[in-house]
Backbone as CSV, one residue per row, in Angstrom:
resi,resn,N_x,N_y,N_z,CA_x,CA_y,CA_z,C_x,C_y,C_z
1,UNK,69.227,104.223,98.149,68.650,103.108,98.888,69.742,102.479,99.764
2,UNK,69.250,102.221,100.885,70.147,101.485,101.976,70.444,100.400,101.668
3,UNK,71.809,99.584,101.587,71.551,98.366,101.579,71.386,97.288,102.820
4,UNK,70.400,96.444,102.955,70.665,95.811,104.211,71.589,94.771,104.916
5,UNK,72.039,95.199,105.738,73.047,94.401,106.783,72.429,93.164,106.854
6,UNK,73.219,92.296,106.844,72.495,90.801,107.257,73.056,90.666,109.023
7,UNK,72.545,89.742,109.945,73.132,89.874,111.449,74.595,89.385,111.146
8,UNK,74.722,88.520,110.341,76.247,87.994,110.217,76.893,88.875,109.918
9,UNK,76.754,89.694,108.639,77.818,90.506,108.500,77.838,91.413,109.318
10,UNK,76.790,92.171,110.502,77.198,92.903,111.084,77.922,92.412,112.418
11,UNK,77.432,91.210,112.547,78.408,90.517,113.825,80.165,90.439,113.323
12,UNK,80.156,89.739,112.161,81.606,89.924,111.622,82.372,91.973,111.684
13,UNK,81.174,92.140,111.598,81.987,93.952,111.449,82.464,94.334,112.830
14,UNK,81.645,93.908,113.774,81.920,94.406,115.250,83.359,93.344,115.805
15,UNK,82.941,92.218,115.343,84.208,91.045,115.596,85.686,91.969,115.176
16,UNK,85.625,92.330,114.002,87.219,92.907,113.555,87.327,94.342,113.893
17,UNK,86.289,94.927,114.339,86.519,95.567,115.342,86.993,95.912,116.075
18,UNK,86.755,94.868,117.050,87.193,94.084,118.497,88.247,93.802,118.307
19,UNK,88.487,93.307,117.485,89.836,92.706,117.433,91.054,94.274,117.015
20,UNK,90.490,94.846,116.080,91.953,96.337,115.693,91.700,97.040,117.281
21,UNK,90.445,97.300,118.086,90.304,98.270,119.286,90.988,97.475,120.335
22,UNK,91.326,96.567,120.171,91.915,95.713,121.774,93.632,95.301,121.220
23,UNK,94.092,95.870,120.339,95.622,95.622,119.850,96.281,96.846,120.657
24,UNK,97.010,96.694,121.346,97.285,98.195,122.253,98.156,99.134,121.156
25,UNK,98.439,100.262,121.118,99.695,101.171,120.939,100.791,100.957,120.428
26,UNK,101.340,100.893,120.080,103.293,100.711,119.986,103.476,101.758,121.002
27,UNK,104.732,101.900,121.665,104.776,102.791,122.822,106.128,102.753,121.683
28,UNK,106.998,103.782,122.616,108.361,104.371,122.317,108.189,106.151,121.565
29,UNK,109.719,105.942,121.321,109.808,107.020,120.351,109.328,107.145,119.054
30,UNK,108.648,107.654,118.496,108.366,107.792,116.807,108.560,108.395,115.814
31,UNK,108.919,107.849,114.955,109.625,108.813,113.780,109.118,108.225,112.415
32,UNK,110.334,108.246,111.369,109.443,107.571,109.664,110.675,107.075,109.316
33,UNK,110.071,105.972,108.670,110.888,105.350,108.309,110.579,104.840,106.486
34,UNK,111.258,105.669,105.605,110.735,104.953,104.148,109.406,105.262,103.781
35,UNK,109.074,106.537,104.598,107.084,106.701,104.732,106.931,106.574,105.650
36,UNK,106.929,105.430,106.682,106.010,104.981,107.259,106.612,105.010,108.540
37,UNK,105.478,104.799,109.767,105.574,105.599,111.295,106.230,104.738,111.805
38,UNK,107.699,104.976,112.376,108.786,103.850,112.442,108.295,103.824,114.560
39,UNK,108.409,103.162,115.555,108.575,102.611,116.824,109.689,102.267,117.366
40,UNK,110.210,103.109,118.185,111.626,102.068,118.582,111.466,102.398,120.234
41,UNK,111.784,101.316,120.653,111.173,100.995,122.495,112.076,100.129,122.874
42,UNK,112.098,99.563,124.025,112.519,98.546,124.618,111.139,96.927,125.068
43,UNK,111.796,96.114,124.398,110.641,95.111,124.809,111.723,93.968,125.036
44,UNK,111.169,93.516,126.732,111.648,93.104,127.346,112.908,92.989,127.454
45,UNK,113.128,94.372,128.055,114.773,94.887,128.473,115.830,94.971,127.209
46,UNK,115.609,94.642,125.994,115.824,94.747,124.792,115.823,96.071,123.620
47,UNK,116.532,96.318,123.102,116.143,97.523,121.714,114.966,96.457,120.537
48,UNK,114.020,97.334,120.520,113.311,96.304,119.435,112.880,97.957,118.650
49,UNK,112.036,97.691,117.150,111.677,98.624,116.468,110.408,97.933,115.788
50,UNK,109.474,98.873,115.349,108.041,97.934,114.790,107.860,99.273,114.162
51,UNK,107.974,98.797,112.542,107.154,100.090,111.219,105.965,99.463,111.224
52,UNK,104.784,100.195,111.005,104.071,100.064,110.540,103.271,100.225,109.585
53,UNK,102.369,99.668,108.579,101.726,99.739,106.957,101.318,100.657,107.393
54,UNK,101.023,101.280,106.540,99.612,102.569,106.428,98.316,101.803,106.441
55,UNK,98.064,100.771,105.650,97.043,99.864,105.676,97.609,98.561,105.979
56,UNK,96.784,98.050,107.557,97.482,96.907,107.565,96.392,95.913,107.110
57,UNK,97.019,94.737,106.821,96.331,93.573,105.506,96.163,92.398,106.982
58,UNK,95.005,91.944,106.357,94.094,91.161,106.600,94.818,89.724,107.939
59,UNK,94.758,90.165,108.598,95.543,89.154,109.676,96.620,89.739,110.622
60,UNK,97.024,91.097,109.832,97.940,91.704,110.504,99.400,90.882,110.274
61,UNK,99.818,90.663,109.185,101.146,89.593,108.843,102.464,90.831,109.210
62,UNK,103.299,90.040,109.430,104.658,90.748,109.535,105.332,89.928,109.362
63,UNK,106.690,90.562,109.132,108.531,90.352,108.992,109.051,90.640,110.223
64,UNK,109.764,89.744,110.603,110.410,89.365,111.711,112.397,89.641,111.402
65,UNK,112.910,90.547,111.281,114.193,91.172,110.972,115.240,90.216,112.468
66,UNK,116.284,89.696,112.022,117.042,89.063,113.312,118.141,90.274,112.729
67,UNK,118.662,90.617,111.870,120.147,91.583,112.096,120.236,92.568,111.026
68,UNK,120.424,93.713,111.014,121.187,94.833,110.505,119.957,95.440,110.113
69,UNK,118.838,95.672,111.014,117.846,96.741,110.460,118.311,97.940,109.416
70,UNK,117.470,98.143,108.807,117.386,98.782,107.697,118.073,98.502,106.136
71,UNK,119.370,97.508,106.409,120.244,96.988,105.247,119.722,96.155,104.256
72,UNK,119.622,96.727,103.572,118.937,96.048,101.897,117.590,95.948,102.340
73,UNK,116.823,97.117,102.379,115.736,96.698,103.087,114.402,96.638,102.131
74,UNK,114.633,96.243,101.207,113.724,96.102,99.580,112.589,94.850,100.062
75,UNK,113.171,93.862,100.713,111.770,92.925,101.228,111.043,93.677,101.993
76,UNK,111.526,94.837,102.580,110.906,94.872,104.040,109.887,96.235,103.642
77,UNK,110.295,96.919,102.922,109.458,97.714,102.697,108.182,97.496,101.245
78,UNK,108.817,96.155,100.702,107.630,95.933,99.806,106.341,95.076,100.652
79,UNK,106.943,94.421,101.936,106.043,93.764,102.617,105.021,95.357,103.183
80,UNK,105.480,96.180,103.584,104.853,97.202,103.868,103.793,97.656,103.487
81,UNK,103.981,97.965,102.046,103.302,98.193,100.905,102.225,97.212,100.800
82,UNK,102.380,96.055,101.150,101.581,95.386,100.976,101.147,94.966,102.568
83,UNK,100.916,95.909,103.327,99.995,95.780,104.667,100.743,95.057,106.027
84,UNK,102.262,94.518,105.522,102.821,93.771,106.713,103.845,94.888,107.514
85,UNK,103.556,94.565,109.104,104.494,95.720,109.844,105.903,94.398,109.602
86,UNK,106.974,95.640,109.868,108.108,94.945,109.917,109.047,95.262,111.461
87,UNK,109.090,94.301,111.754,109.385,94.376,113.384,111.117,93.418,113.405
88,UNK,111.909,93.844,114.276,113.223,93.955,114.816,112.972,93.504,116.498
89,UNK,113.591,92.599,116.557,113.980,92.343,118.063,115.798,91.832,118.486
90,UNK,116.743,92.986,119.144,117.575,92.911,118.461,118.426,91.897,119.996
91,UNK,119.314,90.844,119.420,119.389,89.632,119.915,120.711,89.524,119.309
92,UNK,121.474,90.491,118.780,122.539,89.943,117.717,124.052,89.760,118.523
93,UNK,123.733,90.450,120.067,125.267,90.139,120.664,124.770,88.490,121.328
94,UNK,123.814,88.135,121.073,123.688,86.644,121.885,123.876,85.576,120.930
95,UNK,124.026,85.995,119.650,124.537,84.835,118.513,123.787,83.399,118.113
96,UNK,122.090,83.778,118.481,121.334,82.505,118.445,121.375,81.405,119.643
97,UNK,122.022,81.770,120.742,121.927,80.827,122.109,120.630,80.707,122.576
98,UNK,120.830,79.704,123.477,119.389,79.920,124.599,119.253,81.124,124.871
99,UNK,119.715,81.665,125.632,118.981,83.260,125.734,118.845,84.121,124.647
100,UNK,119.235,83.937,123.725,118.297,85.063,122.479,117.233,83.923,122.068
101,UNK,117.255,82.384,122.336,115.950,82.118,121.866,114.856,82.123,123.066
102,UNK,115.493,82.419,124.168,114.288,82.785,125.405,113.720,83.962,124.598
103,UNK,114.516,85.025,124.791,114.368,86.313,124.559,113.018,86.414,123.097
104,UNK,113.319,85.739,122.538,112.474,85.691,121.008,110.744,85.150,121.569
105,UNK,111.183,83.903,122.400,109.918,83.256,122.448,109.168,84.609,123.448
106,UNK,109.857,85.197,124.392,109.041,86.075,125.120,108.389,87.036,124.639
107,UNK,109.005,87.884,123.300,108.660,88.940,122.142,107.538,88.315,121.484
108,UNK,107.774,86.955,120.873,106.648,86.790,120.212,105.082,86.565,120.941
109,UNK,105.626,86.169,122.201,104.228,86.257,123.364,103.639,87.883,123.272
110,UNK,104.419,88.655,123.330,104.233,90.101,123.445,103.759,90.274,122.475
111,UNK,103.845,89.929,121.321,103.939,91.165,120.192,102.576,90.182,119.235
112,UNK,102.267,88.683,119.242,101.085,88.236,119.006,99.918,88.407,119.963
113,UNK,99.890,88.760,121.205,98.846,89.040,122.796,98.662,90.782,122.373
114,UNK,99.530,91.249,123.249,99.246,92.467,123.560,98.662,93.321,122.431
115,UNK,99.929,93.379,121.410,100.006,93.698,119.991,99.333,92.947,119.068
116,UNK,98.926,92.160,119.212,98.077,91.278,118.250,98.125,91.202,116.948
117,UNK,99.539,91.438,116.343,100.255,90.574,115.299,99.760,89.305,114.934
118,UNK,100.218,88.740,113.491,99.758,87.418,113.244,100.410,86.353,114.537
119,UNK,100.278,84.784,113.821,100.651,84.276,114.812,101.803,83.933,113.977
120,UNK,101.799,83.632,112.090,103.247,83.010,112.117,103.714,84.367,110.772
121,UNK,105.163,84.613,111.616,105.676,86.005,110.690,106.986,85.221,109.564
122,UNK,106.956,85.869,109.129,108.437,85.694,107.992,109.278,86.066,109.203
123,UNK,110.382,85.086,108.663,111.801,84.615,109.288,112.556,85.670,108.643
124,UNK,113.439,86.733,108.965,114.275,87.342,107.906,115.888,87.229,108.677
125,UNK,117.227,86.393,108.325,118.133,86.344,108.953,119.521,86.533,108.099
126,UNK,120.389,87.631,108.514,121.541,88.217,107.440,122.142,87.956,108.385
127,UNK,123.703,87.179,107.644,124.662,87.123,108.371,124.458,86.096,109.900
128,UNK,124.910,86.793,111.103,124.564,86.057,112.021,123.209,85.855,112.580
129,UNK,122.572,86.581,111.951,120.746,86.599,112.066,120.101,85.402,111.557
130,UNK,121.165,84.232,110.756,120.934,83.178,110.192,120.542,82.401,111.953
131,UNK,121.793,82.556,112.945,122.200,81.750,113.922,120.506,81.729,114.519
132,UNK,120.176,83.019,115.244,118.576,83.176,115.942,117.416,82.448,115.430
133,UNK,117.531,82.895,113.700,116.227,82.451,112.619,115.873,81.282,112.988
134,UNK,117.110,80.268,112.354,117.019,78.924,112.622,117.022,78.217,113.665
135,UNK,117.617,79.129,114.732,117.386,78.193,116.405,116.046,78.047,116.914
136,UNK,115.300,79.547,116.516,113.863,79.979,116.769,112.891,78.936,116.012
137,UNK,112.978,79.112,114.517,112.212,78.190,114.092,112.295,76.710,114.510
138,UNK,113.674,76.010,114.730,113.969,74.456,114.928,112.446,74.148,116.217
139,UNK,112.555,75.188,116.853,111.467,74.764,118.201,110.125,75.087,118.132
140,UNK,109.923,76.057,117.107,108.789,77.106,116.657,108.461,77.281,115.171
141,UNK,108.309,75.483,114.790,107.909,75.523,113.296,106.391,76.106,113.490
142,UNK,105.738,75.700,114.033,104.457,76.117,113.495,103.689,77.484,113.859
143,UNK,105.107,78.444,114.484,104.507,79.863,114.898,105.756,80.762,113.139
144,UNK,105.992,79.716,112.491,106.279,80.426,110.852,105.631,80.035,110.213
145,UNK,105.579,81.580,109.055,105.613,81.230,107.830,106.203,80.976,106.549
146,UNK,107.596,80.934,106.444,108.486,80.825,106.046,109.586,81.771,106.379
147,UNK,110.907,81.318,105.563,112.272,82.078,106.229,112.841,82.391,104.944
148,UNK,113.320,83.824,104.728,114.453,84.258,104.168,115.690,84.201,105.105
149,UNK,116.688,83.918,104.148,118.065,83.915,105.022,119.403,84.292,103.820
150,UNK,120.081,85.340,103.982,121.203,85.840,103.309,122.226,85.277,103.950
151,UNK,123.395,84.930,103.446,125.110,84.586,103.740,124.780,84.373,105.245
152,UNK,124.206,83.296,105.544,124.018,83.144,107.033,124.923,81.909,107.656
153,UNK,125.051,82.925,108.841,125.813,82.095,109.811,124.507,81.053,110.101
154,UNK,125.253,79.674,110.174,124.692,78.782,110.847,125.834,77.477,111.453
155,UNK,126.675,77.841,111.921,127.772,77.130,112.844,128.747,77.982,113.677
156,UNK,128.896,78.290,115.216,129.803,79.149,115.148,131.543,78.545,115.599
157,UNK,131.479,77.627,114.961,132.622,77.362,114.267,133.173,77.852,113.198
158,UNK,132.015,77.901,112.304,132.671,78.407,111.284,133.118,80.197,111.219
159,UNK,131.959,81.277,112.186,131.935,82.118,112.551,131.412,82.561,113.618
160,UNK,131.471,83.287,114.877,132.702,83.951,114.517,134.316,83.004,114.763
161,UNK,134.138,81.513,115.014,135.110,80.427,115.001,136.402,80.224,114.282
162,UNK,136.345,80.594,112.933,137.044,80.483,111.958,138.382,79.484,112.328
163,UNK,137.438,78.438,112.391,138.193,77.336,112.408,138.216,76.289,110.999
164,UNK,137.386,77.097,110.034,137.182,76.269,109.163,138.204,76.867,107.803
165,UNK,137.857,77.261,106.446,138.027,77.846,105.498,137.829,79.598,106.100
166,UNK,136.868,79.828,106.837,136.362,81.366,107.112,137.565,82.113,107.923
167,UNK,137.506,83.679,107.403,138.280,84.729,108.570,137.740,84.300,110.037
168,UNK,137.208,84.164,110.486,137.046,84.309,111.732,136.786,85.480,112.504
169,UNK,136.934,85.585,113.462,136.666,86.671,114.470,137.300,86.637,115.955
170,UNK,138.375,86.494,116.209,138.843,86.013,117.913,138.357,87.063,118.623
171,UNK,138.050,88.982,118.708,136.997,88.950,119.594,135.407,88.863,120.138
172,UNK,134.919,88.536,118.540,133.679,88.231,118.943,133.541,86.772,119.378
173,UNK,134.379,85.863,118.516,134.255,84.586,119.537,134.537,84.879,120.870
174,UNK,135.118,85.616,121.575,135.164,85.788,123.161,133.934,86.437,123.391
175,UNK,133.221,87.263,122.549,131.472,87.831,123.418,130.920,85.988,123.356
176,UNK,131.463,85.798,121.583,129.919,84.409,122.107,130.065,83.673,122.865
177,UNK,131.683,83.225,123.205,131.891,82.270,124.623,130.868,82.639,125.753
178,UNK,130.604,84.295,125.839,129.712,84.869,126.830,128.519,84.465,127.202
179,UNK,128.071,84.850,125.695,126.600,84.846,125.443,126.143,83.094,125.256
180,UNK,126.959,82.331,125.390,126.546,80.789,125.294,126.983,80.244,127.062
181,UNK,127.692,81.098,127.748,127.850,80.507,128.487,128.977,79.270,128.986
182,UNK,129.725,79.721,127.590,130.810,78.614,127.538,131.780,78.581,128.363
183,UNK,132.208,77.711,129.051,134.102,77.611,129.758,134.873,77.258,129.052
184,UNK,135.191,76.843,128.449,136.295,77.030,127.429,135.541,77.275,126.103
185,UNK,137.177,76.888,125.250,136.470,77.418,124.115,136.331,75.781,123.237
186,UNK,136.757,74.550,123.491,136.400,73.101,123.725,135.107,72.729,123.230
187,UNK,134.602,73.512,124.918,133.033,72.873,125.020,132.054,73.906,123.498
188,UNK,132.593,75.420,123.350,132.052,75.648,121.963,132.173,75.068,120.761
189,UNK,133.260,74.260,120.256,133.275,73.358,119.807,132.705,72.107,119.509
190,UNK,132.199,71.522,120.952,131.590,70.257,121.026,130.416,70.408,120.752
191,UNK,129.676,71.823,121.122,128.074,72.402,121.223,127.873,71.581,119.799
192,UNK,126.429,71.267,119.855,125.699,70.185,118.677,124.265,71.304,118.727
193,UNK,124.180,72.383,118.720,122.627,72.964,118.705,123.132,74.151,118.156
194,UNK,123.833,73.843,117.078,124.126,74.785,115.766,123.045,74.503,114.265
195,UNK,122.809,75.174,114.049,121.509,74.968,112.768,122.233,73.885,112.145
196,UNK,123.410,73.808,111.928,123.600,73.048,110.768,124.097,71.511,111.508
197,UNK,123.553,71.601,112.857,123.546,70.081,113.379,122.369,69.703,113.560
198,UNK,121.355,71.086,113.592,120.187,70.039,113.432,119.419,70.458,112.021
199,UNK,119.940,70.581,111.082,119.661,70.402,109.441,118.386,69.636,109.345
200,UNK,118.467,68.360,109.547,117.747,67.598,109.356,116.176,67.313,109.929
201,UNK,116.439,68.447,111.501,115.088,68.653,112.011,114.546,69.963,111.534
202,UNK,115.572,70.909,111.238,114.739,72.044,110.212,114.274,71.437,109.259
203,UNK,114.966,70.666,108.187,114.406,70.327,106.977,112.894,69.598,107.192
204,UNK,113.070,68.836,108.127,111.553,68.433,108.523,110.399,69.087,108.736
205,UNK,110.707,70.441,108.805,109.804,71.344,109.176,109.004,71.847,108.025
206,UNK,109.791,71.490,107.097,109.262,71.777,105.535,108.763,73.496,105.208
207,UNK,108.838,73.551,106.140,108.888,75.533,106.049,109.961,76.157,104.950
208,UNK,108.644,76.882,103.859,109.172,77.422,102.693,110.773,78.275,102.853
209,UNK,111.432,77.847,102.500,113.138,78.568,102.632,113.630,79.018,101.116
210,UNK,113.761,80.623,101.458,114.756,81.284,100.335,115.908,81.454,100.796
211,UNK,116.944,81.126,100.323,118.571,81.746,100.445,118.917,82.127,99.415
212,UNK,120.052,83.039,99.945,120.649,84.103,99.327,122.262,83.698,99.418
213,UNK,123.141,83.362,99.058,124.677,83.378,99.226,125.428,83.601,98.138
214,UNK,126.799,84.307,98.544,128.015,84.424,97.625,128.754,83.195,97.783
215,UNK,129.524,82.335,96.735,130.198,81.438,96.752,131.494,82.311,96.781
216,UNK,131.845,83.245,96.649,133.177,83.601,97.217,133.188,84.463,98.658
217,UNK,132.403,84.073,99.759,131.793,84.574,100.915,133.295,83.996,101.602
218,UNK,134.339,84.623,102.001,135.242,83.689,103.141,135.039,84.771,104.066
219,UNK,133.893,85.063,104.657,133.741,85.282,106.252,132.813,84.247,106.844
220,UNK,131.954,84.157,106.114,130.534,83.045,106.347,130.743,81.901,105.114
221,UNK,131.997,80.899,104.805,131.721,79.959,104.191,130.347,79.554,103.777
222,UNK,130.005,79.093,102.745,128.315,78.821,102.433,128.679,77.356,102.343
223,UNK,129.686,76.555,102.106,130.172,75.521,102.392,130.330,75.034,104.062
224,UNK,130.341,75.487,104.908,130.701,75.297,106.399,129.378,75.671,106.922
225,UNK,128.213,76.057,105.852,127.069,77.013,106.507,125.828,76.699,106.517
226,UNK,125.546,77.369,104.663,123.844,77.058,104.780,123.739,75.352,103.176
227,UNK,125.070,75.274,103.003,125.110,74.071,102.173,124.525,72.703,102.486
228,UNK,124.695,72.553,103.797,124.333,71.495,104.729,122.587,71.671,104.996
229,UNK,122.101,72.936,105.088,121.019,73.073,105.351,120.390,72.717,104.050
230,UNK,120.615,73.488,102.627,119.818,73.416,101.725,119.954,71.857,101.137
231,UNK,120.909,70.847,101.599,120.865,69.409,101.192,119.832,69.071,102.244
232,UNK,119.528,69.220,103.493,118.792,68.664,103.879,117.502,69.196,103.572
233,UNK,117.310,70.313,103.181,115.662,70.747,102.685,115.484,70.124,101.081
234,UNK,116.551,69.792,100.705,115.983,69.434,99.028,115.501,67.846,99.518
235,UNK,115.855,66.930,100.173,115.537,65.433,101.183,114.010,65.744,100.758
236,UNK,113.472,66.784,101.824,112.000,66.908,102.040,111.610,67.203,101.055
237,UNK,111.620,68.002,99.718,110.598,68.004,99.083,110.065,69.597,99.540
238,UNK,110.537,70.040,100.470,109.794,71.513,101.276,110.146,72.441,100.007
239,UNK,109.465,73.312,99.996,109.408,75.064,99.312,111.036,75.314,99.587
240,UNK,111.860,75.378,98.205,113.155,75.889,98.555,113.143,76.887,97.137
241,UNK,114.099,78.007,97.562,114.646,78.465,96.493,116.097,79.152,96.863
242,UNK,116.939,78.977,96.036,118.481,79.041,96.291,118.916,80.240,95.140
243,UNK,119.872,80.681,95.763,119.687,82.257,94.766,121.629,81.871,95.069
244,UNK,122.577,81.421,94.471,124.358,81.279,94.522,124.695,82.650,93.741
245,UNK,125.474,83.291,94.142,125.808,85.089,93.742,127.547,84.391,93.357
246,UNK,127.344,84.446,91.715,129.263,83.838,91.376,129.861,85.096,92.274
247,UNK,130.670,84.621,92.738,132.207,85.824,93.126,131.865,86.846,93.348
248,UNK,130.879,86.725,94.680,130.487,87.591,95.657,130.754,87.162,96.414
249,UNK,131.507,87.817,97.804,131.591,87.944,98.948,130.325,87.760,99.429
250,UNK,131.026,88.490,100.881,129.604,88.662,102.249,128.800,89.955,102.356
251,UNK,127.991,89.792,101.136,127.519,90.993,100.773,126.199,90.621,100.714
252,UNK,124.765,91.274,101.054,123.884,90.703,101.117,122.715,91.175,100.231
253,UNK,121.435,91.023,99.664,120.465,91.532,98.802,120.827,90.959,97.503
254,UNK,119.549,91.081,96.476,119.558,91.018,95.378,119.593,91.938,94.418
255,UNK,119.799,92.239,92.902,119.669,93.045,92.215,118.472,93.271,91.555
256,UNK,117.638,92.592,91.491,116.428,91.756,91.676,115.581,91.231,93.035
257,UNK,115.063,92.110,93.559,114.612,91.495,94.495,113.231,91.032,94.150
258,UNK,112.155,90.905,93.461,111.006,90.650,92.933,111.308,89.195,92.939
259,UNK,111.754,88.322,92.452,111.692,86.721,92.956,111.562,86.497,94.579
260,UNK,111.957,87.298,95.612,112.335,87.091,96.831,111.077,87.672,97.642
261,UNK,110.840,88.755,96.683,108.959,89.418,97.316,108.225,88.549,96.924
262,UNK,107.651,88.012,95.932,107.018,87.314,95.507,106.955,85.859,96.023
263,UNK,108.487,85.075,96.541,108.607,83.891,97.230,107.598,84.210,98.912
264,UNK,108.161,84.843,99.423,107.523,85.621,100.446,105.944,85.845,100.473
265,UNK,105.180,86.792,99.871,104.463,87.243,99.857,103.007,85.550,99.415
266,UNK,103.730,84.851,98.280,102.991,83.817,98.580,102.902,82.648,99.973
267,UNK,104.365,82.714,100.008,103.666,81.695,101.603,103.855,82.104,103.047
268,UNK,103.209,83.357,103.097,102.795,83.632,104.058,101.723,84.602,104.072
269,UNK,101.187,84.949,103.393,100.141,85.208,103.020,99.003,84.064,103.944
């Protein structure tokens, strides 16, 4: 026996439809990645990469990767598994400036329109991928759904600066003088639109935050870094969870990553 269609549900069937038949292609080269049908192209004059689920889940959710595709990549492929593409837009010689956060806002026009991705993806930021995460979100709370962030840069004073406790870096501080646009190295100094100067307007954002850090990290101080951030998110009351690794370096992932899927997977869902 047939069962009968009601008009709603068949209007809803043609609706999501419409919606998977009008998401264009991934263009590029294709290959596999972990299983699954890996994309790597240029979007907007950029290297970007987009895996995709085998089954994608209900909204089309994704992970938003700011640095070292593929490294510790245990969130990224359990989001998979569970229907989210995991997409790379790579921004990492611009160190979180205005132009990698132009560059971001233009991708996410692309890649929620054309591509028709959700509208708010997981934040994922290692290392200097902290710098992008948090510049992106400070302006674009309500296109997240929350942020993971490992041993992240969030001052580049402190890195690649190492003006503080941290090694430093004297030639990548000469790319970021570049990539910020700086004349001396003064005015990088004086710059105030470092995550951890505006702490207090992330924390406002109340957007669920996991971190990850080594307290013996002296490339990315967690003291000069994301310490400042997680005092101002405990203020709000927002979704935090803090993961301190004793006498670890700048080393990133868990041994355990199941607290960090699970933080994830509930708020953004």
């Amino acid at each position: 026996m047939f069962h009968r269609i009601t008009s709603i549900s068949f209007a809803l069937m043609i609706f999501l439809l419409a919606i998977h038949s009008s998401a264009a292609e991934w263009p590029g080269k294709s290959s596999e990645w972990h299983g699954f049908a890996r994309h790597d192209f240029p979007l907007h004059d950029r290297p970007a990469i987009v895996v995709e689920p085998k089954t994608v889940a209900e909204g089309r959710p994704w992970i938003w990767r700011a640095r070292f595709f593929g490294h510790r990549p245990e969130l990224d492929i359990a989001l998979l598994k569970d229907g989210y593409h995991v997409v790379y837009c790579d921004v990492s010689n611009l160190f979180g400036s205005p132009a990698a956060v132009k560059h971001w806002d233009n991708c996410y026009k692309t890649l929620t329109t054309q591509y028709q991705l959700g509208p708010k993806p997981v934040l994922e930021g290692m290392s200097r991928g902290g710098l992008i995460v948090f510049n992106w979100a400070v302006s674009n709370a309500d296109k997240v759904s929350c942020l993971y962030v490992d041993a992240p840069v969030c001052d580049i004073k402190s890195w690649p600066g190492g003006r503080g406790k941290g090694k430093g870096s004297p030639p990548t501080w000469k790319n970021m003088l570049k990539a910020y646009e700086f004349e001396s190295d003064q005015q990088a100094m004086d710059w105030m639109g470092n995550p951890i100067n505006q702490a207090k307007q992330l924390a406002n954002t109340k957007l669920p935050l996991f971190v990850v850090t080594g307290d013996a990290d002296d490339i990315v101080p967690m003291e000069e870094n994301i310490i400042p951030i997680i005092t101002a998110w405990k203020k709000t009351n927002a979704p935090l969870e803090v993961v301190i690794k004793p006498g670890i370096g700048h080393k990133h992932g868990l041994d355990d990553p199941q607290p960090l899927i699970d933080f994830v997977l509930k708020y953004s869902r």
